[in-house]
N, C-alpha and C positions, 0 to 999 in steps of 0.2 A: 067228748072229753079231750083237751088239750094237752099233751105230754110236753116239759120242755127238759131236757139233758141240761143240765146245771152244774156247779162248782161251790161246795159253800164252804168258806174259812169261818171256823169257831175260833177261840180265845178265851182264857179262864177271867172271868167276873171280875173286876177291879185286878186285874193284876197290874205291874208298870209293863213297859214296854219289850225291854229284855226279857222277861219271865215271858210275857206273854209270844214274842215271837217264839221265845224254844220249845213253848208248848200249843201252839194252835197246830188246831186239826184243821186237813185241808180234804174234804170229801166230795167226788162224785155220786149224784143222784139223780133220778128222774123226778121231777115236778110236775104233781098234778095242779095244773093252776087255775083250776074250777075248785079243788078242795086248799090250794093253800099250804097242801103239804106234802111227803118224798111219797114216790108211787113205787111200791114194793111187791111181793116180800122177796126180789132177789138180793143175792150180795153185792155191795158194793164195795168200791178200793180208796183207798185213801194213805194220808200218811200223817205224823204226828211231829212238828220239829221243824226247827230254821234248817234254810237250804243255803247259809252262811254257816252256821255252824254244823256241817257234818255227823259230830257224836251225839246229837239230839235229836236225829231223822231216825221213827220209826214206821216200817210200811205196815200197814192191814188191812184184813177182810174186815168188813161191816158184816155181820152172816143174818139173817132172816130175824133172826129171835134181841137184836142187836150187840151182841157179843162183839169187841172188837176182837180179833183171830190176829196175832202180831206173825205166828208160827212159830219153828220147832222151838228156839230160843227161849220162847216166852214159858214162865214157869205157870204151874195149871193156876195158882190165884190168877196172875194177870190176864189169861184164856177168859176169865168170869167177868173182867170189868164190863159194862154195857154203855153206852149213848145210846141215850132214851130220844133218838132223833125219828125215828121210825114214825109216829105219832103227834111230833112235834109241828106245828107252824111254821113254815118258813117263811119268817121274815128277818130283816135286818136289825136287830137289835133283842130278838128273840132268846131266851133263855133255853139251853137243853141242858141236862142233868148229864153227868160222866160218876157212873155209881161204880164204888168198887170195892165190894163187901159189905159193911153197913153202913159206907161211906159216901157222901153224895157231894159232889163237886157243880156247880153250877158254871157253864160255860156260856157265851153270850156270839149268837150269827155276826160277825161280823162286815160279812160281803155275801153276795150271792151273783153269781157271774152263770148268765147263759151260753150255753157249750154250743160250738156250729152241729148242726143234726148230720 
């Protein structure tokens, strides 16, 4: 089984460009690339937000069950949002779901950049 330490930027579905840069998620993962998808169930780290605009950057855990964990700040609804990435395909153009309550937001793999091991 092949592991490869990857980088993947997400981005909300149709969004334009501004919306989209202040909202993609930029996640480290491990890639199984015999299955195609993240090799878990540890946490991983990430962050949420343009790194031109400053008041849009949020850092978090990815936790096991995929919870995004923002920390103390985050009020307990937001603790519950998930990216259903855990399961998901990675590939470039891929769909992963950002659920948050009964609410389901569809985000779309933008890149996937392999990390030096």
């Amino acid at each position: 089984m092949a592991i490869d330490p990857v980088r993947v930027v997400l981005v909300p579905k149709d969004a334009d460009a501004d919306t989209a840069a202040a909202r993609q998620i930029v996640l480290d993962l491990r890639l199984d690339t015999e299955k195609g998808s993240s090799n878990g169930p540890f946490p991983a780290f990430g962050r949420i937000g343009d790194f031109r605009k400053p008041e849009t950057l949020f850092p978090f855990t990815l936790m096991m069950d995929g919870r995004l964990d923002m920390g103390a700040h985050a009020s307990d609804a937001q603790r519950q949002d998930k990216l259903d990435i855990r399961g998901a395909t990675l590939e470039v153009g891929g769909d992963v779901p950002l659920i948050s309550g009964d609410a389901s937001e569809p985000f779309v793999i933008q890149s996937i950049t392999r990390l030096l091991d």
